[in-house]
N, C-alpha and C positions, 0 to 999 in steps of 0.2 A: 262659550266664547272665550276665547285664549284674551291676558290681561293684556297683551299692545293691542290689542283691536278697539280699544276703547278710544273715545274720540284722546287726542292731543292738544293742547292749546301751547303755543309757543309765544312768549311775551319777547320780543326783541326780533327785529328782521337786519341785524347784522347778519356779517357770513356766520357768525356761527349759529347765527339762527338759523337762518336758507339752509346748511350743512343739515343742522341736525335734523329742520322740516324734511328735506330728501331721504333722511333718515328715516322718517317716521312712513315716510312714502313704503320705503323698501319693506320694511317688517309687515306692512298692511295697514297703517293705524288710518283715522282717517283725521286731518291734519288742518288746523287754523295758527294762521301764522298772523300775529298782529306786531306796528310799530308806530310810535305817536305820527311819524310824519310819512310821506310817501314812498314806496320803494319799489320796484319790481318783482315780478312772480315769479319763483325759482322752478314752480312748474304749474302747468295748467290745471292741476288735482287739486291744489295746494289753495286751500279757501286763504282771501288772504282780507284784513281788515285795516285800516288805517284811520289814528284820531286818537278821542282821549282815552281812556284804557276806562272808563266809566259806562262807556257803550258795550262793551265786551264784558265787564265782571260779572253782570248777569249770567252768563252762558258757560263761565269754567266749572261750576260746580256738576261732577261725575265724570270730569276729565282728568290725565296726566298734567299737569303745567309744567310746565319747561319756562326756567328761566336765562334767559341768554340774553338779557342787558349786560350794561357797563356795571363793573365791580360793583363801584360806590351805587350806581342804583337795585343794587339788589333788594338791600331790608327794606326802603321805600317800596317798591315793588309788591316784597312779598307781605308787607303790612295792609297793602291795599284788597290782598288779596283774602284775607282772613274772614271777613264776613261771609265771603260767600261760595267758600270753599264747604264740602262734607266732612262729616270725619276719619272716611274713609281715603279721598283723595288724597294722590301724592304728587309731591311738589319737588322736583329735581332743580338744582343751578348746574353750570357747568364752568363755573372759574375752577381756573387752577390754581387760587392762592388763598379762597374763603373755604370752609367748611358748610357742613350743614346746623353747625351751630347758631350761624346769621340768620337761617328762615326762623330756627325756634326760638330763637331774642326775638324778632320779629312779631311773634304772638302764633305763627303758625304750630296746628297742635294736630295733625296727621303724620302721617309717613313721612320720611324726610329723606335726602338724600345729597349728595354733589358729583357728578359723574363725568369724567377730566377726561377727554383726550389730547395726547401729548401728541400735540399737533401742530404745526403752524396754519393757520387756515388762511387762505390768500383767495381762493376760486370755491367756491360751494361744491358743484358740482363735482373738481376733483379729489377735495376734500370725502366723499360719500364711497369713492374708490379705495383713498389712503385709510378711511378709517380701517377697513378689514388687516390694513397690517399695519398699524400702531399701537403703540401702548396705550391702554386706556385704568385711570385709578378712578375708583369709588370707595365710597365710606358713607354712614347715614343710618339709619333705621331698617329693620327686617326685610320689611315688606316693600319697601324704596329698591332692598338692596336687591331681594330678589326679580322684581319688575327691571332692573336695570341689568343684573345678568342674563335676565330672558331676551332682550331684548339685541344686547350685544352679542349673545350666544350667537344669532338668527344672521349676524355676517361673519360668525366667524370667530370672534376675541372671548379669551376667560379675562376680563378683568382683574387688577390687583388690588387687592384691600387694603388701604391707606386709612389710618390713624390718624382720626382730626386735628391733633396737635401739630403733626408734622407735615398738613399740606402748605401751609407757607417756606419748609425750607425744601420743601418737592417741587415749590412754583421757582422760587430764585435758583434751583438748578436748572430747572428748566430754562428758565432767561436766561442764564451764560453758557447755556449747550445753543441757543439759536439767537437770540437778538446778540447776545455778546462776542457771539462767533462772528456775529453780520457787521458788528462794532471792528473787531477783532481783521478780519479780513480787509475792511474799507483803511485800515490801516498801513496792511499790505500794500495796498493798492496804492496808497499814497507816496510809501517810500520807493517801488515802481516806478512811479509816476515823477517821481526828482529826480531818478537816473534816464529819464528821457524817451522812456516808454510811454507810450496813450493807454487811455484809459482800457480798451480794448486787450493792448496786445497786453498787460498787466493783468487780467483775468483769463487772459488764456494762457498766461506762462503759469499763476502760483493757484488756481485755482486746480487742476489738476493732482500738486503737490500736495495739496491737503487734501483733496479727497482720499490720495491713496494712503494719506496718515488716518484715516477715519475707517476705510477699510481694513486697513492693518488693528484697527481697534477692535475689530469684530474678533479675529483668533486671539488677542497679544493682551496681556493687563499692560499697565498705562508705562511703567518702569519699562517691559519690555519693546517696547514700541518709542520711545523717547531715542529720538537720533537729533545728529547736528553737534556741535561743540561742546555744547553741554555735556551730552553721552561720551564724547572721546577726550574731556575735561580739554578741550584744548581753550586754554585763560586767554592766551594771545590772541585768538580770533576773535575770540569775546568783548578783547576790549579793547581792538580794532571798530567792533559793531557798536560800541556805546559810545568811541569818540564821534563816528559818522554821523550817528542820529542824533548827538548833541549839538551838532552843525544847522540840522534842519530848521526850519523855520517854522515848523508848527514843533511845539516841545509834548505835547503829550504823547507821543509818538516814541521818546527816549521814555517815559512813563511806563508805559505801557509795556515794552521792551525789558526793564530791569524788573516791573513784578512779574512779570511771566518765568524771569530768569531766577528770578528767587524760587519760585514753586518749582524750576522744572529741577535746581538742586537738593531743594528739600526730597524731588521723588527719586533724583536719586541718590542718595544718599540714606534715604527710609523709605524703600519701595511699598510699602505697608505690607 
């Protein structure tokens, strides 16, 4: 019997629980999805339990567990879990900012692992589609690591081996490629939105605009893809743009504005 066919226990019924539980559907595993309080079934296969997690620790040991709580409740979590796990069993998280350092502070003493996709997850089920072409980082112990590329293999992804040190500054890039962009754009939107544009027609003029800088990032390094005033060093237009936004009534918005203007000098000027 191939190693995902063993049962799965998922502690957490966030989306990234319901994702990864869909997950576990697809490979074959056969799948218990548990969360203190009540949630819905992301499918009908999908055993799902709800309550204290004291009712369910009996039942994990010779299982995968999967942790897909909130950050801070990981080592809680994974300490509860220690009794009555094997020594065989392995114990995967899936933040993208802890290591698998926190299950073994935790007293966990099997396989270990952390298994990241660089995702935003919003819908589970679509989530189960994007995993096949997202990045996914792992790092952890042998047998975590191999269980976790059999398992990614089976839609598709070779995982990338990330260095437990360095998944906190792999999670803050991640934040300012997607939440800071989402920060970043509602910006947009807003200085749009003081030239007398609605909200609407403001996402359909500049949202476009940066897609196709984001596309251009797929052939171009970043130097090469940097347009606008900056690029044709025109000062004047610039600081036409910093009088206007000093104007506005929300000021972080000139903030926001002059560091972005600092970095897009520094790249060019040191394209690295």
């Amino acid at each position: 019997m191939e190693r995902a066919y063993v049962p799965w226990t998922i502690l957490g019924a966030g989306r990234a629980g319901k994702a990864i539980s869909l997950l576990g559907k697809e490979v074959g595993a056969k799948v218990t999805l548990w969360n203190r309080t009540a949630f819905d079934s992301p499918h009908s296969s999908i055993r799902c339990v709800e309550g204290e997690l004291e009712t369910l620790l009996s039942q994990v040991g010779g299982s995968v567990v999967w942790l897909t709580v909130s950050d801070d409740a990981i080592a809680e979590v994974a300490a509860e879990l220690v009794p009555y796990l094997k020594p065989a069993d392995i114990v995967v998280h899936v933040s993208g900012s802890l290591d698998s350092r926190v299950l073994r502070s935790a007293g966990l003493r099997g396989p270990l692992a952390s298994i990241h996709p660089l995702l935003s997850i919003s819908n589970p089920r679509v989530a189960l589609d994007a995993f096949r072409g997202c990045a996914w980082t792992i790092e952890g112990d042998f047998a975590a690591l191999e269980f976790g590329r059999w398992v990614l293999g089976k839609i598709g992804v070779e995982p990338i081996e990330i260095r437990p040190e360095d998944k906190i500054l792999y999670h803050a890039a991640a934040v300012m490629s997607a939440g800071h962009l989402t920060a970043l754009m509602d910006a947009v939107f807003s200085v749009a939105e003081s030239c007398g544009f609605s909200a609407e027609q403001a996402r359909q003029m500049y949202l476009p605009l940066a897609s196709s800088i984001l596309k251009n990032l797929e052939n171009l390094d970043t130097a090469a893809a940097l347009t606008g005033p900056v690029a044709r060093r025109d000062q004047k237009t610039i600081q036409s743009h910093e009088a206007a936004l000093q104007r506005l009534e929300d000021s972080s918005v000139s903030e926001v504005y002059k560091v972005l203007l600092k970095r897009s000098r520094a790249l060019l000027d040191d394209p690295h």
